[in-house]
PyMOL Python script that loads the backbone (N, CA, C, O; Angstrom):
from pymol import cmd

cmd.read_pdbstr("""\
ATOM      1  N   UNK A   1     -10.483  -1.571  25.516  1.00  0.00           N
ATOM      2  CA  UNK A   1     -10.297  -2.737  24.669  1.00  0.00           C
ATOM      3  C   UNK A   1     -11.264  -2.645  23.496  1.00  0.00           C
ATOM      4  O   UNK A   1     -12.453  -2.448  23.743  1.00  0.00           O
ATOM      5  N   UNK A   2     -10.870  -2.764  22.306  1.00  0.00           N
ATOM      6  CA  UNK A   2     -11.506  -2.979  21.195  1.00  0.00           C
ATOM      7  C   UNK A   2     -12.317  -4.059  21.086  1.00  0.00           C
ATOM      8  O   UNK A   2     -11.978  -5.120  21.610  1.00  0.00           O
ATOM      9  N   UNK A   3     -13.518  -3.939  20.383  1.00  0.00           N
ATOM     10  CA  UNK A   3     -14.440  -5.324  20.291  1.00  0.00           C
ATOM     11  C   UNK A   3     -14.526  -5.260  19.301  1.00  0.00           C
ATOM     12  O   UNK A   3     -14.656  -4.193  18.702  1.00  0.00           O
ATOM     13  N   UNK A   4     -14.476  -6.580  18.676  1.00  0.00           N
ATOM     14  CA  UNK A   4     -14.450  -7.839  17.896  1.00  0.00           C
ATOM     15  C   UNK A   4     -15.441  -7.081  16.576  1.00  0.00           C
ATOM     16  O   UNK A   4     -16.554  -6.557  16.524  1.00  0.00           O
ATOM     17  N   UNK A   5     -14.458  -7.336  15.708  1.00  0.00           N
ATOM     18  CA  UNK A   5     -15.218  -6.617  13.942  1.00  0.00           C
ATOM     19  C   UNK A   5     -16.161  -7.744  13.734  1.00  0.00           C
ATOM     20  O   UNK A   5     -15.728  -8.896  13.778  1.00  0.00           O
ATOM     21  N   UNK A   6     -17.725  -7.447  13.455  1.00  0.00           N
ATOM     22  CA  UNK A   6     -18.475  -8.439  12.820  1.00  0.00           C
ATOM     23  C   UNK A   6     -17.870  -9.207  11.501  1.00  0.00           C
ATOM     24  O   UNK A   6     -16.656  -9.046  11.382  1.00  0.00           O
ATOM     25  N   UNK A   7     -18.271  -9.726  10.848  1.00  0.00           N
ATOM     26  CA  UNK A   7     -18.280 -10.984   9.578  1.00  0.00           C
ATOM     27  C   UNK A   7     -18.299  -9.552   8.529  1.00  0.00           C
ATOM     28  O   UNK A   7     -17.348  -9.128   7.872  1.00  0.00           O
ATOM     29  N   UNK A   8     -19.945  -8.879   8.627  1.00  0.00           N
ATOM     30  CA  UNK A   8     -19.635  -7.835   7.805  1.00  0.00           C
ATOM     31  C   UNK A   8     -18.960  -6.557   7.809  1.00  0.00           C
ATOM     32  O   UNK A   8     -19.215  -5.754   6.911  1.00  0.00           O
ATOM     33  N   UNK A   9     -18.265  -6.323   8.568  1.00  0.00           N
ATOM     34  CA  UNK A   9     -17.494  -5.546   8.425  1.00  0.00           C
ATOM     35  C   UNK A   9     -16.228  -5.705   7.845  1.00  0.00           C
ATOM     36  O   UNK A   9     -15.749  -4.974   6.978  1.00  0.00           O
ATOM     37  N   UNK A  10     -15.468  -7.132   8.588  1.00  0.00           N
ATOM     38  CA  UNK A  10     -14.787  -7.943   7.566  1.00  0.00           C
ATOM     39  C   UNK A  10     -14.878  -7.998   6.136  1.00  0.00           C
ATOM     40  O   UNK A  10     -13.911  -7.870   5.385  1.00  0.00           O
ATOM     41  N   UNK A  11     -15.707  -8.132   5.884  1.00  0.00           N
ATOM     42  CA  UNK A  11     -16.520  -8.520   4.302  1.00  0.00           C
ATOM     43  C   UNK A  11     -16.150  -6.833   3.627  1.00  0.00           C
ATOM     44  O   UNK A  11     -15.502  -6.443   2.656  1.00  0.00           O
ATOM     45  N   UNK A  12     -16.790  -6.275   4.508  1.00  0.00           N
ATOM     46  CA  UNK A  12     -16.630  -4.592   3.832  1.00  0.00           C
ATOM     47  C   UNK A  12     -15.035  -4.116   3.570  1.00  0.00           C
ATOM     48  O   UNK A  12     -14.655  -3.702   2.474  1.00  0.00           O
ATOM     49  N   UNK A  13     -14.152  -4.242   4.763  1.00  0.00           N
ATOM     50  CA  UNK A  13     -12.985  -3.991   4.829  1.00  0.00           C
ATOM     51  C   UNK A  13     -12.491  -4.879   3.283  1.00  0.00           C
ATOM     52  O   UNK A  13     -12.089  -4.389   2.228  1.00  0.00           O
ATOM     53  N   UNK A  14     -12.635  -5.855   3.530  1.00  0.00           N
ATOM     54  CA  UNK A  14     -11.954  -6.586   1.607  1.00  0.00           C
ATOM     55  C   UNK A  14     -12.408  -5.845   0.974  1.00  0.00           C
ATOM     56  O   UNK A  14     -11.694  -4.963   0.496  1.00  0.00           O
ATOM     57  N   UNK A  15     -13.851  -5.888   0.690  1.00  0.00           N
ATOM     58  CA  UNK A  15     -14.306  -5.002  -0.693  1.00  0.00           C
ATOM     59  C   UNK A  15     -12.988  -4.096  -1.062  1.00  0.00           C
ATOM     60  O   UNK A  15     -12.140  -4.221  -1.946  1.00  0.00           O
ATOM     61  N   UNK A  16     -13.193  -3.004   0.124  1.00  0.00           N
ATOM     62  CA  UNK A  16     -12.765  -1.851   0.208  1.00  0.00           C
ATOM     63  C   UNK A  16     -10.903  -1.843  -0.067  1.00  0.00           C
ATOM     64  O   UNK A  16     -10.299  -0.797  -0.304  1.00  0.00           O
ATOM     65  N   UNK A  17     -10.308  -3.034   0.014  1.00  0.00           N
ATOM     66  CA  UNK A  17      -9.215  -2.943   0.061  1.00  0.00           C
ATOM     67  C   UNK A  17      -8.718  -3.636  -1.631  1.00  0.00           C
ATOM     68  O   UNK A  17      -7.738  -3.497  -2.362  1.00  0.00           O
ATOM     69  N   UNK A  18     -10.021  -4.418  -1.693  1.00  0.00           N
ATOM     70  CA  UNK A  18      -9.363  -5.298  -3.419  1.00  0.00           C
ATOM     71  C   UNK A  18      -9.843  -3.479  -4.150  1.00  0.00           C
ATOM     72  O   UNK A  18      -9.179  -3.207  -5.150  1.00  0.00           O
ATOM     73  N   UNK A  19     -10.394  -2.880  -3.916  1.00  0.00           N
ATOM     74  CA  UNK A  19     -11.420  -1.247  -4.898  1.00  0.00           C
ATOM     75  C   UNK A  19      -9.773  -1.101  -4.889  1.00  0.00           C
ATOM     76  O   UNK A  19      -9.180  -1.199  -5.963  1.00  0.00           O
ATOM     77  N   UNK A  20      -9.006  -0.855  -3.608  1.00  0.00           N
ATOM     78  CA  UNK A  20      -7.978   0.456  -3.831  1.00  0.00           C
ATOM     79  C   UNK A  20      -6.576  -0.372  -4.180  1.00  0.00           C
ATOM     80  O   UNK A  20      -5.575  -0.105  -4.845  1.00  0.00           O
ATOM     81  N   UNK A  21      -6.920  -1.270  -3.559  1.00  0.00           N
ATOM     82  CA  UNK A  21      -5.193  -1.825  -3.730  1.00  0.00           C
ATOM     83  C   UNK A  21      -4.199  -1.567  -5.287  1.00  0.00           C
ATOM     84  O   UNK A  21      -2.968  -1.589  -5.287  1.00  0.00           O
ATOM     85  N   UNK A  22      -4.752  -1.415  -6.088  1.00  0.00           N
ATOM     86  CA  UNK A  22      -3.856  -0.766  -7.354  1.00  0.00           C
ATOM     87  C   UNK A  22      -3.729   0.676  -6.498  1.00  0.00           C
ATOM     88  O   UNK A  22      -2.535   0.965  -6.577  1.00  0.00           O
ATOM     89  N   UNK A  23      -4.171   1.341  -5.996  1.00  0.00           N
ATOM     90  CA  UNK A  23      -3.647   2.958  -5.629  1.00  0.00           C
ATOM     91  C   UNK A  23      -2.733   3.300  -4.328  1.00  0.00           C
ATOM     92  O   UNK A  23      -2.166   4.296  -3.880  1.00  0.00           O
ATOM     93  N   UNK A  24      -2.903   1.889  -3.951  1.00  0.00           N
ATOM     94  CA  UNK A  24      -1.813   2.028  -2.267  1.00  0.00           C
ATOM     95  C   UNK A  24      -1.369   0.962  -1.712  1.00  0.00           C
ATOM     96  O   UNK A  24      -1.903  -0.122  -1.479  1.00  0.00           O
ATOM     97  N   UNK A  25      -0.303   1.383  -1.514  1.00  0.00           N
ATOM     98  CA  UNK A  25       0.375  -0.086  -1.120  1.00  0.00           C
ATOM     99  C   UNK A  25       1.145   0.063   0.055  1.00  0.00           C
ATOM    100  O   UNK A  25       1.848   1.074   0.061  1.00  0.00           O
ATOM    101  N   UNK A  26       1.212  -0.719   1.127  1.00  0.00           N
ATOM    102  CA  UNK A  26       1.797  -0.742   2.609  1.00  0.00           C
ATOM    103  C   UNK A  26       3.093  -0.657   2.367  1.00  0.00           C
ATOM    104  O   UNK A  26       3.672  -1.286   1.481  1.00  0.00           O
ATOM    105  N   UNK A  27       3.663   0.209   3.227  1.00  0.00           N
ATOM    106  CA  UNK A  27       5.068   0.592   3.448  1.00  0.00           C
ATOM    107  C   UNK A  27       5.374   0.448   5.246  1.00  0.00           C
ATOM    108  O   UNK A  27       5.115   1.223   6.167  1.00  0.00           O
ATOM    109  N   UNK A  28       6.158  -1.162   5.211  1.00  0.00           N
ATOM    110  CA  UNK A  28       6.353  -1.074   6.635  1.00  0.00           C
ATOM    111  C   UNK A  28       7.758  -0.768   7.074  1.00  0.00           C
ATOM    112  O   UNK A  28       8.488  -0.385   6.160  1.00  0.00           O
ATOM    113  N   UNK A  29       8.351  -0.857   8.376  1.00  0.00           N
ATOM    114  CA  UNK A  29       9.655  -1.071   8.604  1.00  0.00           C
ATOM    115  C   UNK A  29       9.751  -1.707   9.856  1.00  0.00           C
ATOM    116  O   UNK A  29       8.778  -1.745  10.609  1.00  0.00           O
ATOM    117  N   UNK A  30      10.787  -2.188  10.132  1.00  0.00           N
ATOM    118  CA  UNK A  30      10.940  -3.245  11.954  1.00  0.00           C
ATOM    119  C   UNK A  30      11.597  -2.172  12.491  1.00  0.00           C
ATOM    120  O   UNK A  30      12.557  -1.650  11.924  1.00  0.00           O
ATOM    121  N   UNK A  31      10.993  -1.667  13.926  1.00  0.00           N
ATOM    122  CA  UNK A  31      11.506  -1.194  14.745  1.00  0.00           C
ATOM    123  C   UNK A  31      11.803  -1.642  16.004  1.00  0.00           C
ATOM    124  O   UNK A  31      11.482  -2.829  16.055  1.00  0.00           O
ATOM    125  N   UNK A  32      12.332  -1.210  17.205  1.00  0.00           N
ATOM    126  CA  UNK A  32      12.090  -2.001  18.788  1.00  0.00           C
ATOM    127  C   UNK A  32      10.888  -1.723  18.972  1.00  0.00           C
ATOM    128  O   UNK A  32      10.415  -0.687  18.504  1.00  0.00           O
ATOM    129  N   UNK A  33      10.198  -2.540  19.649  1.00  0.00           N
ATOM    130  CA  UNK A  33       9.019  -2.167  20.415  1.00  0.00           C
ATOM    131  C   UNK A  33       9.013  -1.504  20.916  1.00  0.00           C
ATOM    132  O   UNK A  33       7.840  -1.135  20.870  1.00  0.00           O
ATOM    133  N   UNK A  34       9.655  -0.706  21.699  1.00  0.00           N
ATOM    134  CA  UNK A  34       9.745   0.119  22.850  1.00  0.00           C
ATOM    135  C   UNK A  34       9.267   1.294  22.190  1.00  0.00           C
ATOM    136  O   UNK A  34       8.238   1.877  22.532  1.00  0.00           O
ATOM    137  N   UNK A  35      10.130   1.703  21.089  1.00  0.00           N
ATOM    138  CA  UNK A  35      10.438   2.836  19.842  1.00  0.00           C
ATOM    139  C   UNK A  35       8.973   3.104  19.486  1.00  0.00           C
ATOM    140  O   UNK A  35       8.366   4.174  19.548  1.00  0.00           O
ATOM    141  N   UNK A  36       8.364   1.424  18.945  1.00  0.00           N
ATOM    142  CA  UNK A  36       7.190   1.677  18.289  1.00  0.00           C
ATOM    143  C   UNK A  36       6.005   1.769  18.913  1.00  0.00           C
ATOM    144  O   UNK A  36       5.043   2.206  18.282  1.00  0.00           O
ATOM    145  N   UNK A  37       5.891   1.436  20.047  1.00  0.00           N
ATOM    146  CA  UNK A  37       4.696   2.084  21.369  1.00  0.00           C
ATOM    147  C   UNK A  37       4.891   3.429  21.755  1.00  0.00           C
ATOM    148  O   UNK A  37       3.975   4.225  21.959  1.00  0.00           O
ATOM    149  N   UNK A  38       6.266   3.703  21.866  1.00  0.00           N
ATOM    150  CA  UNK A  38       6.529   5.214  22.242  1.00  0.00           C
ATOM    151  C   UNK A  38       6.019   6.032  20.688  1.00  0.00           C
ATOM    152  O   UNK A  38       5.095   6.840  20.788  1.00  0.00           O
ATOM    153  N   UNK A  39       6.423   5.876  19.783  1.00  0.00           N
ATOM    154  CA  UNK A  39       5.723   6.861  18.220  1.00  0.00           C
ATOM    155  C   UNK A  39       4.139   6.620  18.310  1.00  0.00           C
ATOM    156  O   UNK A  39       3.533   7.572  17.818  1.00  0.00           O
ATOM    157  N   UNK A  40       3.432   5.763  18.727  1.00  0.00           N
ATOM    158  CA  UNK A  40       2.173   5.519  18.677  1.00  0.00           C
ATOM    159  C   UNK A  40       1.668   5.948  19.802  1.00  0.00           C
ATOM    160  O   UNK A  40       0.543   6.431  19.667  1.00  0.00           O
ATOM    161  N   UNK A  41       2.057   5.948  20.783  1.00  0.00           N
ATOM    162  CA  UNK A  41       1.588   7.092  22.017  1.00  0.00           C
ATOM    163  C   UNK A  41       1.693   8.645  22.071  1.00  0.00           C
ATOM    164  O   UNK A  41       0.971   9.499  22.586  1.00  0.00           O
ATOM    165  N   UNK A  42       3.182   8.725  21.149  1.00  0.00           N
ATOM    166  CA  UNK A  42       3.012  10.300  20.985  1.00  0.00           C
ATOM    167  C   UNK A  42       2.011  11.295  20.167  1.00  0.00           C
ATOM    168  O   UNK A  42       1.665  12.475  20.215  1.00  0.00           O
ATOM    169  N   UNK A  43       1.664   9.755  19.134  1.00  0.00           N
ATOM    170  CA  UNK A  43       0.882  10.148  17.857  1.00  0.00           C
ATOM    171  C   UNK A  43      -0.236  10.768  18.639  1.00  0.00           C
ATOM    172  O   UNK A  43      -0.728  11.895  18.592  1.00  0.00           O
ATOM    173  N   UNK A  44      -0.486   9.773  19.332  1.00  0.00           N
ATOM    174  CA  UNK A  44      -1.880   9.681  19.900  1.00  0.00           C
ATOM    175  C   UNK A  44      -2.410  10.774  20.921  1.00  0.00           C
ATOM    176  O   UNK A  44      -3.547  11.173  21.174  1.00  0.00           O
ATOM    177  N   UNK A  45      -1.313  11.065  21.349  1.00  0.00           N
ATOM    178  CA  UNK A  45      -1.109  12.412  22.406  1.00  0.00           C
ATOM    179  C   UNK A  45      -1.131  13.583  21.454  1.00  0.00           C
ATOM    180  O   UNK A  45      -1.851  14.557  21.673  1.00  0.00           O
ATOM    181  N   UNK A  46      -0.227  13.479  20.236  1.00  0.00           N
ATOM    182  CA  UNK A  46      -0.380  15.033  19.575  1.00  0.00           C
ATOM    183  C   UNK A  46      -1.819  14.799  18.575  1.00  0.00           C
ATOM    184  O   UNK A  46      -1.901  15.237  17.428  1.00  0.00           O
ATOM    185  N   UNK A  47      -2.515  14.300  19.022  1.00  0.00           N
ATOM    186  CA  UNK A  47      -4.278  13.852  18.153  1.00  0.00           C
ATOM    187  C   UNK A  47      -3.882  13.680  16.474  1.00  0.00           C
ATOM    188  O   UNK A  47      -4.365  14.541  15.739  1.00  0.00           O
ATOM    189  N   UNK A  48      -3.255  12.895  16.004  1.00  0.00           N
ATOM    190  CA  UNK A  48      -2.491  12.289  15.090  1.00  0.00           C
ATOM    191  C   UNK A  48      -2.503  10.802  15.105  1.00  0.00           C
ATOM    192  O   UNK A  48      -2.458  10.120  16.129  1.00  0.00           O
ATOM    193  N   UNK A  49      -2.582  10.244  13.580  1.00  0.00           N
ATOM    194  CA  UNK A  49      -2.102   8.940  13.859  1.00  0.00           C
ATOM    195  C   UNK A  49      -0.810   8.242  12.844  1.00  0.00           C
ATOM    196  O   UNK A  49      -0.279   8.528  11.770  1.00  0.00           O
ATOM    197  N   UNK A  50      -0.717   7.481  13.586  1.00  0.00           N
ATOM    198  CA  UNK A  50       0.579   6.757  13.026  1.00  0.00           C
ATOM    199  C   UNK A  50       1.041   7.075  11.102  1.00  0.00           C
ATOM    200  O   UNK A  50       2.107   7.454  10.618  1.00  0.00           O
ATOM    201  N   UNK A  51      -0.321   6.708  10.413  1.00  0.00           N
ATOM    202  CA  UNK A  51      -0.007   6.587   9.559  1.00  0.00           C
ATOM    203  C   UNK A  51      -0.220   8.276   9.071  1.00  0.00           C
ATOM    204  O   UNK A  51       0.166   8.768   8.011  1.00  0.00           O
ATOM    205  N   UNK A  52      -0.711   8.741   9.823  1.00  0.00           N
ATOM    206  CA  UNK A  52      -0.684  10.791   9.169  1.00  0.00           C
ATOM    207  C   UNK A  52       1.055  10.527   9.121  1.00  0.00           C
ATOM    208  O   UNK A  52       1.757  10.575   8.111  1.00  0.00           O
ATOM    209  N   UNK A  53       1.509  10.231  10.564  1.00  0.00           N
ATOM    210  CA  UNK A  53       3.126  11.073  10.289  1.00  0.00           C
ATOM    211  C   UNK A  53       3.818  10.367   9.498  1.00  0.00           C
ATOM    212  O   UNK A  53       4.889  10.865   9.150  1.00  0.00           O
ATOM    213  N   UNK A  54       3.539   9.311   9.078  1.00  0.00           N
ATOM    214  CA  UNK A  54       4.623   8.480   8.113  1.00  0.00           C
ATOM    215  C   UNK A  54       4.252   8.963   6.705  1.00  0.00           C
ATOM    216  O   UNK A  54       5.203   9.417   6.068  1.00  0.00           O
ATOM    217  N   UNK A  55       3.046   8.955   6.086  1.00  0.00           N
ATOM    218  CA  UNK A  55       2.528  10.065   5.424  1.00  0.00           C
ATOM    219  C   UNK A  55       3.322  10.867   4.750  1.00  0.00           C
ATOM    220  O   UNK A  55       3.859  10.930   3.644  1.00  0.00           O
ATOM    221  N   UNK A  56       3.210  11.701   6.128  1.00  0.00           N
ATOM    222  CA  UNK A  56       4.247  13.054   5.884  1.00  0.00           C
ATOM    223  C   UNK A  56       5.157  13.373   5.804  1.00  0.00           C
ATOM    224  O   UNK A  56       5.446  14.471   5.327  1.00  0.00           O
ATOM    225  N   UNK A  57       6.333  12.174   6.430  1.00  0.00           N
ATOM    226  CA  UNK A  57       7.909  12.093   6.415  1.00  0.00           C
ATOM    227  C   UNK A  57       7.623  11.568   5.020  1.00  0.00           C
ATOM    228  O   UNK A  57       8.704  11.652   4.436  1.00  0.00           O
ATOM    229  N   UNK A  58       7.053  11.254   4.498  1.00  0.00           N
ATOM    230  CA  UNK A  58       6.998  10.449   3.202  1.00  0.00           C
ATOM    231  C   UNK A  58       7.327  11.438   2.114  1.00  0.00           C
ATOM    232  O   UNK A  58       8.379  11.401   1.475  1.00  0.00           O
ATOM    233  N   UNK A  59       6.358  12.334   1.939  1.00  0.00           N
ATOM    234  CA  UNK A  59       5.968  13.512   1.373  1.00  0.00           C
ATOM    235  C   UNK A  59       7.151  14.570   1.426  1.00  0.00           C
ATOM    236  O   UNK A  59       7.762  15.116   0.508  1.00  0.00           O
ATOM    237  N   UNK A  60       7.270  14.678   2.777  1.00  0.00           N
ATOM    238  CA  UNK A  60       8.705  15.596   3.366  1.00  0.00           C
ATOM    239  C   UNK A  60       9.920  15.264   2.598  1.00  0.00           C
ATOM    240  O   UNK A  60      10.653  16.176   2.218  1.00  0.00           O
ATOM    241  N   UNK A  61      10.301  13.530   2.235  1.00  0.00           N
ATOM    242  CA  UNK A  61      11.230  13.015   2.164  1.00  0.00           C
ATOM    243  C   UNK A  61      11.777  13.613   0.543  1.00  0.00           C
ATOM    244  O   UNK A  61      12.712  14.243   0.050  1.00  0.00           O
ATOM    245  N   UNK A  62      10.438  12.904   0.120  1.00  0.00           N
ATOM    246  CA  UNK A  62       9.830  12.923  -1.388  1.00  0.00           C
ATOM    247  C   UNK A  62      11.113  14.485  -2.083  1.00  0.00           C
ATOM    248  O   UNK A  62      12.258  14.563  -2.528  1.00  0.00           O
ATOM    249  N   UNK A  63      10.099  15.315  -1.808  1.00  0.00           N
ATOM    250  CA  UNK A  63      10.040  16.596  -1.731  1.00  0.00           C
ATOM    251  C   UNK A  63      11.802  17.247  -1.727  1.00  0.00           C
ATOM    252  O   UNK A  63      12.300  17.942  -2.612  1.00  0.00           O
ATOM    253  N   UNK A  64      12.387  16.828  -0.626  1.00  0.00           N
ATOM    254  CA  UNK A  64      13.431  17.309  -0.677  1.00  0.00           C
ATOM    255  C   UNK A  64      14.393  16.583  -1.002  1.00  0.00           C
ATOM    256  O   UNK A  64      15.486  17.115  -0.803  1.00  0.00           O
ATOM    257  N   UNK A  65      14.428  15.088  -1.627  1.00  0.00           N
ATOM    258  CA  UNK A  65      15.333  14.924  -2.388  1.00  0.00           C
ATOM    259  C   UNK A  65      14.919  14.487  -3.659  1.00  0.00           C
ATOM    260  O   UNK A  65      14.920  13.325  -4.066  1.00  0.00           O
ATOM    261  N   UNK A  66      14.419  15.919  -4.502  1.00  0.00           N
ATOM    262  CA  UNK A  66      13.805  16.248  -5.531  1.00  0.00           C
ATOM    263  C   UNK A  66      15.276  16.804  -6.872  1.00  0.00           C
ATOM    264  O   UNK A  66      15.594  16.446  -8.006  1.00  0.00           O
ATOM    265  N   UNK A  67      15.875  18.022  -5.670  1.00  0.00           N
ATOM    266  CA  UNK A  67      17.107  17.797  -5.915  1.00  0.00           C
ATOM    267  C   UNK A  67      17.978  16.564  -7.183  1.00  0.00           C
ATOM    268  O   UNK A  67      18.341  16.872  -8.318  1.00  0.00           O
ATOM    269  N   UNK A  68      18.130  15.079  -6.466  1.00  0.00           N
ATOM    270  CA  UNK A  68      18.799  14.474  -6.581  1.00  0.00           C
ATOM    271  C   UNK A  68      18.157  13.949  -8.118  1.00  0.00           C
ATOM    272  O   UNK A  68      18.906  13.243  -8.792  1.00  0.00           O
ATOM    273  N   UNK A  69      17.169  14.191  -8.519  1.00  0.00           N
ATOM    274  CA  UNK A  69      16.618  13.839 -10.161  1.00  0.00           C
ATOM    275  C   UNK A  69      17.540  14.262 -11.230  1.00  0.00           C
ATOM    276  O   UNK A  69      17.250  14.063 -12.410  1.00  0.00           O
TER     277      UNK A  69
END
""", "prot")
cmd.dss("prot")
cmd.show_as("cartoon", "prot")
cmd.util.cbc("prot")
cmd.orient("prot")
């Protein structure tokens, strides 16, 4: 079980998110739960995390329908 982020760390995490937020922006999607515990366990099993492989399908995606320009 995770324990509880202090005040300042909180505090740090904003800083850190008003610095970048012009350079990145959240890309979500709704999946089943089932789906989305199972991708986050596998992540976690192949020593990866969630957001490496979305990342990379990103990049992957990008990339090959480069084509279509």
């Amino acid at each position: 079980m995770h324990m509880a982020r202090s005040e300042a760390q909180r505090a740090a995490d904003r800083r850190y998110n008003a610095k970048v937020a012009d350079r990145y922006k959240l890309v979500s999607a709704k999946v089943k739960a089932e789906e989305a515990e199972a991708f986050r366990l596998r992540c976690k099993e192949n020593g990866t995390t969630v957001n490496a492989v979305l990342r990379s399908a990103i990049r992957n995606y990008m990339e090959e329908d480069t084509a279509h320009d």
